[in-house]
Structure formats: structure tokens, C-alpha cells
N, C-alpha and C positions, 0 to 999 in steps of 0.2 A: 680344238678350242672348246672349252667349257662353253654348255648352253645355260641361260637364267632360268630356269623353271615357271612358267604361269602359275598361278596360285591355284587355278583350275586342276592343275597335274600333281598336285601336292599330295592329295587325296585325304585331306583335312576330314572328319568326322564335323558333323549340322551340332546344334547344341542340344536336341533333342537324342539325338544317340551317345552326346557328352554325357547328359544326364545319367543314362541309361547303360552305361560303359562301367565296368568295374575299374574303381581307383585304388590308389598306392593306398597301403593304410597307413595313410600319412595326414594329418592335420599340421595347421599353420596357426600361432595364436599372435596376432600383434598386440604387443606392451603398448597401449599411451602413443602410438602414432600420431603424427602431429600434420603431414603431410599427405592432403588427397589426391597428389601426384603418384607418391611413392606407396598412397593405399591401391588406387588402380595399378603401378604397375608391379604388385605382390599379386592382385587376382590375375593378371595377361601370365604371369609366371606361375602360378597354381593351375592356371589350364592347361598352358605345355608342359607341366610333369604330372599332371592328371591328380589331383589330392582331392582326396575328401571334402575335406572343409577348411574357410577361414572362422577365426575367431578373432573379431573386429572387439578390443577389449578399450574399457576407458572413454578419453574424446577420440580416440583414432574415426578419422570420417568413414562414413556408411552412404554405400548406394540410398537414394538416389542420389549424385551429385555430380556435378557438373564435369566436377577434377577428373575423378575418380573413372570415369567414362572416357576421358579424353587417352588417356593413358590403357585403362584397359581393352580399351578395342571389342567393347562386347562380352569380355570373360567375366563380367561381375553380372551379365545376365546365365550365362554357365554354372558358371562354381558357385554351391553353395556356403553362404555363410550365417554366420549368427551374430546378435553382438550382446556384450555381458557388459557391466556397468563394471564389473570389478577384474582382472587377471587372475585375481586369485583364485577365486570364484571358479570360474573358468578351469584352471589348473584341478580345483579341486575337482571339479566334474569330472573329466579325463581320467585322472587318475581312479577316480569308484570305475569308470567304464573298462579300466584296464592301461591306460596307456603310457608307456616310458618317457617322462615330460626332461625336453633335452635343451638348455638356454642358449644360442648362442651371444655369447659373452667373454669378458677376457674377466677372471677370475681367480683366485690363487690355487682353485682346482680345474682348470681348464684342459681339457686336452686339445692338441693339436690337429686340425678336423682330420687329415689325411690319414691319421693315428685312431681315428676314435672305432670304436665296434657296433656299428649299427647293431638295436638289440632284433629279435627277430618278432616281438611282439607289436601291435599297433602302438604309433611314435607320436608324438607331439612336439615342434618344433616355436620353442617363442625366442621372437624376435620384438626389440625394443627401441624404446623414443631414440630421434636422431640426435639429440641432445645430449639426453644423459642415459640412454639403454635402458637395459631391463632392469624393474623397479628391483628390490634389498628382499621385499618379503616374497616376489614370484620367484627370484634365485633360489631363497631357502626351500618353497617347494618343489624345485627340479631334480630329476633323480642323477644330470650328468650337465656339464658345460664343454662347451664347444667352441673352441675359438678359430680364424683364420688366419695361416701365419702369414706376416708382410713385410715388405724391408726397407719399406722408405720410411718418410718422416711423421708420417700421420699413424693415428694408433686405431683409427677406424674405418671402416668403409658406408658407401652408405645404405642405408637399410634395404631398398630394395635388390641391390647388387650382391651383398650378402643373402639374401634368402637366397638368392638365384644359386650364388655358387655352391651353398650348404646342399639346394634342393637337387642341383645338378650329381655334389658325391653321393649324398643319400642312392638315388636312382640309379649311379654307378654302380653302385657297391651291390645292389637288386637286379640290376638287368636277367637276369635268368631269368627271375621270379615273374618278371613283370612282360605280360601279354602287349606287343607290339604290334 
């Protein structure tokens, strides 16, 4: 019979050697997030797949906050982030820096996540309000869309469950690459 593992046996990295640990070359941009729920639990989920950074765009709430803390479990004092007044803004930065900006979106160019071709250069991943998703003009500057396909009756999931599964194929699709 399976033992539960003590968290003590887990062999979890301090956040001091979080820091200090090479990450994915992977960034996170939130579109206009509206919930400091689902901002903390995009950082708890950017620690376990180890990313670079968030990019807290818009009103999406910003550490310090109550929420955001509740949900994150600590990772919003880990992982770094920034915050940009505008998405675009943001996107455009990325993009001078070099990086492949990928929307997850349902789009009339969308591909199918399990379909898509992780490009091999440093990526950016935005993800958008739970509302109404990612803004018209941060789509036009993304170089690819990325959807998740589903079969029930709803057309979306919610934002932080979506980052999770995108961030989970991403790393899939790298495990070689990526020092465990």
C-alpha cells in the first residue's frame, strides 16, 4: 500500500535557491485579470513549472494582496514578477527581447494545444480576462494562438486551470531539456 509522502521528503528547493535555479525560458503575461484568486494561483503554478516571470498587465492584482497570498502559498514571494499598465506594452517589450508571444485563445487561427510546435526560442505565454480573454489588439501582436480542445458545453475554462494545462504541455513537450 502507497505511503503519503511528508512534505519534509519531497525535497522541495528554499526560495532562495528558487531564485537562484535556472528556469524555463518561459514567461507568463496576464491579460486584465480581474481575480486575486486566480492571480495567486497563476504564481503557486509558475513555481512548480519553474518560469521566469509573471507579467501582472492592466488591473490584474499585484502582491501585496491579501488574495493573491492566500492562493499562492508563498510563490508570489519566489517568482518574479513585473506589472505594465498596458499588455501591449508588455508584449512589445518581449518581443525587442526576442520572445515567441503565443495567446491562449480560441481564434479563427487557433491551433489545437496538443498540435501546436513549441518554438525552440524564449516563449511568452498570455493568458486573458475571465470574462472576455485576451484583449483584440494583444491577439494582433501574437506570433501564434493556442487553444484547449473540450467537449462539454462550456467554451472555456478558467484562467488559472488553463495556464496550468498549457504550462504542464509546454514542459512536456521540454522535459529533456529541462534540469530536474
Amino acid at each position: 500500500m502507497p505511503r503519503k509522502l511528508h512534505i519534509t521528503e519531497l525535497g522541495r528547493m528554499d526560495q532562495e535557491s528558487f531564485r537562484k535555479s535556472d528556469k524555463q525560458p518561459l514567461v507568463l503575461v496576464l491579460d486584465q485579470l480581474r481575480s486575486a484568486y486566480n492571480t495567486g494561483s497563476i504564481f503557486r503554478t509558475a513555481d512548480a513549472f519553474r518560469l521566469e516571470k509573471l507579467f501582472l498587465c492592466g488591473f490584474t492584482p499585484a502582491p501585496p494582496h491579501k488574495e493573491i497570498s492566500k492562493t499562492a502559498l508563498g510563490a508570489d514571494q519566489s517568482v518574479k514578477w513585473e506589472h505594465c499598465e498596458h499588455t501591449t506594452a508588455a508584449i512589445r517589450q518581449l518581443k525587442e527581447q526576442g520572445y515567441y508571444i503565443v495567446a491562449a485563445e480560441h481564434t479563427s487561427a487557433s491551433v489545437p494545444l496538443q498540435s501546436f510546435a513549441w518554438p525552440e526560442q524564449p516563449t511568452a505565454l498570455v493568458v486573458g480576462n475571465e470574462v472576455f480573454g485576451i484583449q483584440q489588439e494583444v491577439i494582433e501582436l501574437c506570433d501564434a494562438c493556442v487553444e484547449i480542445p473540450q467537449f462539454g458545453t462550456k467554451h472555456s475554462l478558467n484562467v488559472a486551470v488553463s495556464a496550468g494545462i498549457i504550462l504542464w504541455e509546454y514542459t512536456r513537450c521540454r522535459l529533456p531539456e529541462i534540469a530536474v
